[in-house]
MARDREN-820380 format. One record per residue (C-alpha): x, y, z. Coordinates in steps of 0.25 Angstrom, whole numbers, plus 5000, padded with zeros to 4 digits. Layout:
+------+------+------+
!   c1 !   c2 !   c3 !
+------+------+------+
!    X !    Y !    Z !
...
+------+------+------+
***
This chain:
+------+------+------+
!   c1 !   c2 !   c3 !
+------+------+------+
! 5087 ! 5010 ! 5097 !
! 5088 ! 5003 ! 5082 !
! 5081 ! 4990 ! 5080 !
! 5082 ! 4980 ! 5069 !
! 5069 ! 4976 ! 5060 !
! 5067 ! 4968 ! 5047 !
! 5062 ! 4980 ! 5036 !
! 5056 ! 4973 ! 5024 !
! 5054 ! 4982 ! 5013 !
! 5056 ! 4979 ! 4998 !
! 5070 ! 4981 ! 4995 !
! 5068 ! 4992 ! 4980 !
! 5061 ! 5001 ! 4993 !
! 5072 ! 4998 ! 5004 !
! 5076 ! 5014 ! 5003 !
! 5062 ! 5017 ! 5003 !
! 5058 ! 5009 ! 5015 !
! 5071 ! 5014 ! 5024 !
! 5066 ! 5028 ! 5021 !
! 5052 ! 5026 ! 5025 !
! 5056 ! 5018 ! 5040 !
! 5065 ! 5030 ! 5041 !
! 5052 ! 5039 ! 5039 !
! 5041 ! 5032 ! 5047 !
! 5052 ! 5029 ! 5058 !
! 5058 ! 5042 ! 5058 !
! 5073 ! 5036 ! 5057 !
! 5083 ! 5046 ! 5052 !
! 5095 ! 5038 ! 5053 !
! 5098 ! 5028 ! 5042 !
! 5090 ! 5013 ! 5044 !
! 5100 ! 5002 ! 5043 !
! 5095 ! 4991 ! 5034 !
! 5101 ! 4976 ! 5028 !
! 5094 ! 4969 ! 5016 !
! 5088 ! 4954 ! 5021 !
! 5083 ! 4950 ! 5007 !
! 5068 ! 4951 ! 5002 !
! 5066 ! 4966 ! 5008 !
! 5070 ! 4962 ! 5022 !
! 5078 ! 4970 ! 5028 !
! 5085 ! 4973 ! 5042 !
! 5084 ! 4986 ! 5048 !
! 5089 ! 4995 ! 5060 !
! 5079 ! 5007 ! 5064 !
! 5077 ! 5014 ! 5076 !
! 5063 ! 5012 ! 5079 !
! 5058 ! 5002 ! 5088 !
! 5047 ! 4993 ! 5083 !
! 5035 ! 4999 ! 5087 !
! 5037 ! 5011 ! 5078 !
! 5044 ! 5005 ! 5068 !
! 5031 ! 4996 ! 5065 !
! 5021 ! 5008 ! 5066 !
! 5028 ! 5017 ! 5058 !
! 5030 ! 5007 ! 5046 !
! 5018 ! 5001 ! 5047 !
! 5013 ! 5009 ! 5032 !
! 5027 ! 5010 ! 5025 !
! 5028 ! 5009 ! 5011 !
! 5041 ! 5004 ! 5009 !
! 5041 ! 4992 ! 5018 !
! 5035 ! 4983 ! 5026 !
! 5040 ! 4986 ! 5041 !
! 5049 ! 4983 ! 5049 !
! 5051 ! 4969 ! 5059 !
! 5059 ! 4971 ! 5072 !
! 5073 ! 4961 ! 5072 !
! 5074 ! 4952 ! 5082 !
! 5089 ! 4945 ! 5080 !
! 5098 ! 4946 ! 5069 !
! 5107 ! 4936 ! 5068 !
! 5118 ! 4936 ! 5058 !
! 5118 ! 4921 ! 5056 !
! 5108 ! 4910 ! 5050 !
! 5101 ! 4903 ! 5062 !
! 5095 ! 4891 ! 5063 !
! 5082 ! 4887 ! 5066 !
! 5083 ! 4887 ! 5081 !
! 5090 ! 4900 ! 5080 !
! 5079 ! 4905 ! 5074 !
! 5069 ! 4900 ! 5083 !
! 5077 ! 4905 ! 5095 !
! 5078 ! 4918 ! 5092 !
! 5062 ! 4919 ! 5087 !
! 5059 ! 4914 ! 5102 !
! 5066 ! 4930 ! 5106 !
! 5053 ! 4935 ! 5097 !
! 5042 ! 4928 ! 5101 !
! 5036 ! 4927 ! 5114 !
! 5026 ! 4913 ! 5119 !
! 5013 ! 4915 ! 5118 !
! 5015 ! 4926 ! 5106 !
! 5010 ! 4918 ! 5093 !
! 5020 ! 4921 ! 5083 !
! 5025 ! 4919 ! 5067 !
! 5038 ! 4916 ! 5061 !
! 5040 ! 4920 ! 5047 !
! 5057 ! 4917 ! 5043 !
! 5061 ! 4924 ! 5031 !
! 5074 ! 4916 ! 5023 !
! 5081 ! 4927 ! 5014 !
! 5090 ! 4919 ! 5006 !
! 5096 ! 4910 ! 5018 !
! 5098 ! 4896 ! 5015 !
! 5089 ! 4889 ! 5025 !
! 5088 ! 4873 ! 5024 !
! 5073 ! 4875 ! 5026 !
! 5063 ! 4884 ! 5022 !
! 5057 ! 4897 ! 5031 !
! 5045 ! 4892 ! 5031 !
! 5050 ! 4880 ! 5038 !
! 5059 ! 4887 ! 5048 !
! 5047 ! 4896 ! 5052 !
! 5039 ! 4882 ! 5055 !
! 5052 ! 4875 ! 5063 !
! 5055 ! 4886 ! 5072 !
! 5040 ! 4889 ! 5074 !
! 5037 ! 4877 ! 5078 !
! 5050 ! 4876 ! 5088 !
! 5045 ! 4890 ! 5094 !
! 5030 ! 4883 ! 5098 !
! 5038 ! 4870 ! 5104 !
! 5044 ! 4883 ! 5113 !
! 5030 ! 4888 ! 5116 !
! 5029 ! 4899 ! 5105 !
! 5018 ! 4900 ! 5097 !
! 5019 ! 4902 ! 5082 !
! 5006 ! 4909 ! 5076 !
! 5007 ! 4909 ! 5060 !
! 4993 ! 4916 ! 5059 !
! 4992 ! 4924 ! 5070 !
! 5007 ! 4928 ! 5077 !
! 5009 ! 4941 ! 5086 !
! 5022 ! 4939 ! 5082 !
! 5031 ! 4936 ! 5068 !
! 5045 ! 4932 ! 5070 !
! 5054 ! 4934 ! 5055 !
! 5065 ! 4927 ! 5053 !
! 5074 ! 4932 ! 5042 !
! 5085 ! 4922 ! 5038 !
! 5095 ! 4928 ! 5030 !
! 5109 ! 4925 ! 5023 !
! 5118 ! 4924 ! 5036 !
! 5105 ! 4932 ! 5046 !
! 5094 ! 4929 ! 5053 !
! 5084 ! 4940 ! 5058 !
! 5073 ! 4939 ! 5067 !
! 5061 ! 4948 ! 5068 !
! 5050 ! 4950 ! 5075 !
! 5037 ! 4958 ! 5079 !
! 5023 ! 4956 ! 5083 !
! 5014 ! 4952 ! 5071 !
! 5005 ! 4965 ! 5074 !
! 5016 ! 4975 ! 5072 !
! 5022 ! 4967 ! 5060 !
! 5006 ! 4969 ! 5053 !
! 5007 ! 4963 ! 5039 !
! 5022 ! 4963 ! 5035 !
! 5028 ! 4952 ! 5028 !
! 5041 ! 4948 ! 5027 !
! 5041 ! 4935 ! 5019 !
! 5034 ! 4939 ! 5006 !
! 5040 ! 4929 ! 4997 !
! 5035 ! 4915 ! 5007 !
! 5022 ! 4923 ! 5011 !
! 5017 ! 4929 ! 4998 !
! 5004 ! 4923 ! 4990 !
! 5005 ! 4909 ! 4999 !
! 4991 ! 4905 ! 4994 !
! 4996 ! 4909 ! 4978 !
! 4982 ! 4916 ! 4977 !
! 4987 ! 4929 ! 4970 !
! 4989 ! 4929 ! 4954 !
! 5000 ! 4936 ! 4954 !
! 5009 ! 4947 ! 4960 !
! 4999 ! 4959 ! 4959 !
! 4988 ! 4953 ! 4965 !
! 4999 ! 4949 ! 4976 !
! 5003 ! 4964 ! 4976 !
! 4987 ! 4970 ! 4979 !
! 4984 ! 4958 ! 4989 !
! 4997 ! 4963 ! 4997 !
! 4993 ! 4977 ! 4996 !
! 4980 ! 4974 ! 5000 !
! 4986 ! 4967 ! 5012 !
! 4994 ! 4979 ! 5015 !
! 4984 ! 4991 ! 5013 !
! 4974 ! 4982 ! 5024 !
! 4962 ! 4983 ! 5014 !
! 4962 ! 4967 ! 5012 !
! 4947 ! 4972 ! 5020 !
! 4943 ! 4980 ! 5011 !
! 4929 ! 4978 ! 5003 !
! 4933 ! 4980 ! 4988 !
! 4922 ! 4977 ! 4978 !
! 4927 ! 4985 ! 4965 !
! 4942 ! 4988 ! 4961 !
! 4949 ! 4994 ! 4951 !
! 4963 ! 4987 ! 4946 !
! 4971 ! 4995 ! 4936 !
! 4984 ! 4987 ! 4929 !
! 4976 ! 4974 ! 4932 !
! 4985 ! 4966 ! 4925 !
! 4987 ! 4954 ! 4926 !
! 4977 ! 4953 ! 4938 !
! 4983 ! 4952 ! 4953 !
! 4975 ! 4963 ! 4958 !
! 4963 ! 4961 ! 4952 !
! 4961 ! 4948 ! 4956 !
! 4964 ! 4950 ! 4970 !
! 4953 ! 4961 ! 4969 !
! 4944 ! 4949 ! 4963 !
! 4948 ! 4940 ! 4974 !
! 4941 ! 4951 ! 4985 !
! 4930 ! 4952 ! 4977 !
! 4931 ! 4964 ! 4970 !
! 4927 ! 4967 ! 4955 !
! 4940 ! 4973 ! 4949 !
! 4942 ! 4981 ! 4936 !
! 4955 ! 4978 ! 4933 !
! 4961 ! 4987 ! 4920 !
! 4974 ! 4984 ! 4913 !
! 4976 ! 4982 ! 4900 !
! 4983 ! 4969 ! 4902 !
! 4977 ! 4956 ! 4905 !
! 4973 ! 4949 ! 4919 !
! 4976 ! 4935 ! 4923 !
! 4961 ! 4933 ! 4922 !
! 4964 ! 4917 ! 4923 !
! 4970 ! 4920 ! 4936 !
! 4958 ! 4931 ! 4941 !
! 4949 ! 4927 ! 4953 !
! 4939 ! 4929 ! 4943 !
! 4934 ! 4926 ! 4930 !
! 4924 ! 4938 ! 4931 !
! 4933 ! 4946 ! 4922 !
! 4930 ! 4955 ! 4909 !
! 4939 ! 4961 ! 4901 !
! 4937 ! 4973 ! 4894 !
! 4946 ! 4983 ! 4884 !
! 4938 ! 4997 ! 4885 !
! 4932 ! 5002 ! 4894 !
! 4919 ! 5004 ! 4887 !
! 4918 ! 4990 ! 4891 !
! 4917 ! 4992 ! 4906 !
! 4907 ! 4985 ! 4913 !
! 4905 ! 4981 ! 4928 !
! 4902 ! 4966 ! 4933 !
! 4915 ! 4958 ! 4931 !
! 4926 ! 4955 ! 4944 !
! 4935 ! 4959 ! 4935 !
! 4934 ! 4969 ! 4923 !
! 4946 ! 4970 ! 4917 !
! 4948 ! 4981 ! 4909 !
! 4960 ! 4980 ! 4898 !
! 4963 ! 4995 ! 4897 !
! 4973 ! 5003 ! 4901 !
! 4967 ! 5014 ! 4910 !
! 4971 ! 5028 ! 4901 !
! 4964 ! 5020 ! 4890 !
! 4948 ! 5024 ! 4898 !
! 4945 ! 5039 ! 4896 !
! 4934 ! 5036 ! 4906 !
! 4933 ! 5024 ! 4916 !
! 4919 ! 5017 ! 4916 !
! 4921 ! 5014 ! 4932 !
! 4910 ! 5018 ! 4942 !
! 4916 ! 5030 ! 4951 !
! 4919 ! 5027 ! 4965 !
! 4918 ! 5012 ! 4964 !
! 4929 ! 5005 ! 4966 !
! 4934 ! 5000 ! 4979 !
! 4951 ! 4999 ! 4974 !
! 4958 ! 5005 ! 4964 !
! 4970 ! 4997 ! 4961 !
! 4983 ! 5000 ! 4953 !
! 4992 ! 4991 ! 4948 !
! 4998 ! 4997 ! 4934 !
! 5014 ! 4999 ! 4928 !
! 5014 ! 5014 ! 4929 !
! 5021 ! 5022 ! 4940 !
! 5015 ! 5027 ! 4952 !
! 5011 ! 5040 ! 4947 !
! 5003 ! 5034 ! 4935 !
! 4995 ! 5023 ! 4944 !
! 4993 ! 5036 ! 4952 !
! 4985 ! 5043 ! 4940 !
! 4977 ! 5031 ! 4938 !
! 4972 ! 5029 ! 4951 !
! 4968 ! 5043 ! 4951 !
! 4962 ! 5041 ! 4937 !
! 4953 ! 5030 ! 4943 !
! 4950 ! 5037 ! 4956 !
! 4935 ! 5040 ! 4955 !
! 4931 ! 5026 ! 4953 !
! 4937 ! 5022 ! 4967 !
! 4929 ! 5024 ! 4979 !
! 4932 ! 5032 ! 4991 !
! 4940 ! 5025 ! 4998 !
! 4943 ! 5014 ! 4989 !
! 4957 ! 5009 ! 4988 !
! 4968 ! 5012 ! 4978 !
! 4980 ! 5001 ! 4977 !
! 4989 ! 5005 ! 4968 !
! 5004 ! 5002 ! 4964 !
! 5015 ! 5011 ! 4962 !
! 5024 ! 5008 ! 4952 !
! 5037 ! 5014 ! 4956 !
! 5047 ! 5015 ! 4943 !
! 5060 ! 5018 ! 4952 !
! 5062 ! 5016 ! 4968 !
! 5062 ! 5028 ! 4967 !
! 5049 ! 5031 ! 4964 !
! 5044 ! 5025 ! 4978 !
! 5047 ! 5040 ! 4985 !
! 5039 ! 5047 ! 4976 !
! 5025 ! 5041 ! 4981 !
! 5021 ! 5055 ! 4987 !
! 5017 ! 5057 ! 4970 !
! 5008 ! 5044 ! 4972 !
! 5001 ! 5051 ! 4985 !
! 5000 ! 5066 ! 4979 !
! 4993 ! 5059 ! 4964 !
! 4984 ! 5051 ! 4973 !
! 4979 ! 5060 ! 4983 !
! 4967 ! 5067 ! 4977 !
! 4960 ! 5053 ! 4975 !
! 4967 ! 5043 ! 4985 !
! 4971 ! 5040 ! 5000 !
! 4986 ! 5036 ! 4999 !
! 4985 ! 5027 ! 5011 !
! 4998 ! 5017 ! 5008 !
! 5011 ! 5014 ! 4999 !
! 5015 ! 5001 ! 5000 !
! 5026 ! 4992 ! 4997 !
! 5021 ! 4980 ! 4994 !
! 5030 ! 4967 ! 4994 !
! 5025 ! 4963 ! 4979 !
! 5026 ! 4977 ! 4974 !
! 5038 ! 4978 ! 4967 !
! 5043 ! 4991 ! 4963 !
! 5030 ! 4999 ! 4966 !
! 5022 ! 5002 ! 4979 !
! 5008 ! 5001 ! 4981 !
! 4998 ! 5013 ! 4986 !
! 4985 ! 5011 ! 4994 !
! 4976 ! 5022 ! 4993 !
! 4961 ! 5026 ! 4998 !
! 4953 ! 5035 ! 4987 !
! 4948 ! 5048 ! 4994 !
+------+------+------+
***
């Protein structure tokens, strides 16, 4: 039996994220898909729901996969819409709407559509729950369709479908690195995790570093550009040029250097909690200096680190990425993340 499902996944790895739900579903014939707009697409798989969710839970490529309710081929009006929601949700099952307008024209907004029908399916007896749902309802409105799908919020875990309405609501990031690092650590679950002492290498001009800062952590960020330090967490910053200048204290120690440029680093060995990577050169390079800086993580500290991917076609070859890293680090996860562009980002445990 073939079921439909909304697959998001960025639309530069769409070849990439077919190939892996073939793999992790074990599908050997071809995956019908059809573009939406903003790396929503509509597929036809042979996998019941179940499986489908379990199996891509940890893919690399996209961000799962949501079962399809009704497809209709047609715009729908807003008690269309809230009809056909009523065949998803149940009374008594708290539940969340999120509609998602790809480029139809809609005389109000998708914010204001989720709040009319909401509030029309609670003078029914449902119950809408924007904090707590058991279950999300998506509406999708296209140009000439309207798809609705739906699952239980435990089976749906994290995904996101509406990125451009739901990111940075409370414009607390400085800019699109720190939003990339506070997403990975979303997605990675280590938002917990205890982090006194970080190292961030290509710093510049600040994003990951100050989300460090912001948990509390003392960072030595290195980079041979400049930070926004007007826009840090912080004004407990020095700046240094050599690294005979090193010297412990400071949230943020910024040292304006360019890593081959230190024969020898002057950090304690097995004292950081994170090692993060953020630099322009490829995978294979990051690669060499995350193992250059190795013996100044702790066991089991974390490594986040970005892979820089020159070509598409660069995104098969991340076998090199685990074989150069396995002598010092755990490859635990590559992720696409929504704000990487073209790269992918690793999370890794030091052994």
């Amino acid at each position: 039996m073939k079921y439909n499902y909304i697959l998001l996944a960025d639309s530069r790895f769409i070849s990439y994220a077919i190939s892996e739900l073939r793999e992790r579903l074990s599908i050997k014939d071809r995956v019908k898909t059809m573009a939406l707009g903003r790396g929503i697409y509509l597929a036809e798989i042979a996998v019941e729901p179940k499986v489908a969710f379990e199996a891509l839970k940890l893919s690399t490529f996209s961000d799962g996969v949501i079962p399809i309710v009704d497809i209709v081929e047609r715009p729908q009006s807003v008690d269309e819409l809230k009809e056909r929601v009523s065949r998803c949700a149940a009374k008594g099952e708290p539940f969340r709407i999120e509609l998602i307008s790809l480029g139809a024209k809609r005389g109000v907004s998708a914010k204001d559509t989720e709040v009319k029908i909401g509030k029309e399916m609670e003078s029914l007896g449902f119950t809408v729950s924007l904090k707590s749902p058991q279950r999300i309802v998506y509406i999708i409105i296209g140009e000439g369709i309207s798809v609705i799908a739906s699952a239980k919020s435990t089976e749906l875990a994290d995904l996101v479908v509406d990125h451009f309405r739901l990111e940075n609501p409370n414009h607390d990031t400085v800019n699109r690195a720190e939003v990339k690092i506070k997403e990975a650590f979303a997605a990675f679950k280590i938002n917990d995790a205890k982090i006194e002492n970080c190292i961030d290498v290509g710093a510049s001009p600040g994003g990951w570093t100050n989300f460090m800062v912001k948990r509390g952590a003392k960072v030595v960020a290195i980079d041979r550009g400049v930070l926004e330090y007007d826009k840090l967490s912080t004004k407990d910053v020095k700046v240094i040029e050599k690294v005979e200048d090193y010297v412990e204290g400071s949230a943020v120690l910024h040292m304006r250097l360019n890593l081959d440029e230190a024969t020898v680093f002057p950090f304690k060995k097995e004292s950081y909690d994170l090692l993060a990577i953020d630099t322009n050169t490829d995978y294979i390079e990051s690669s060499k200096i995350a193992n250059a800086l190795a013996a100044y993580v702790k066991h089991g500290g974390f490594l986040i680190m970005t892979l820089k991917l020159p070509k598409i076609s660069d995104a098969g070859r991340l076998y090199m990425v685990n074989e150069a890293l396995k002598s010092e680090y755990g490859v635990e996860r590559i992720k696409k993340l929504h704000h990487n562009r073209m790269e992918l980002t690793l999370f890794a445990r030091r052994l």
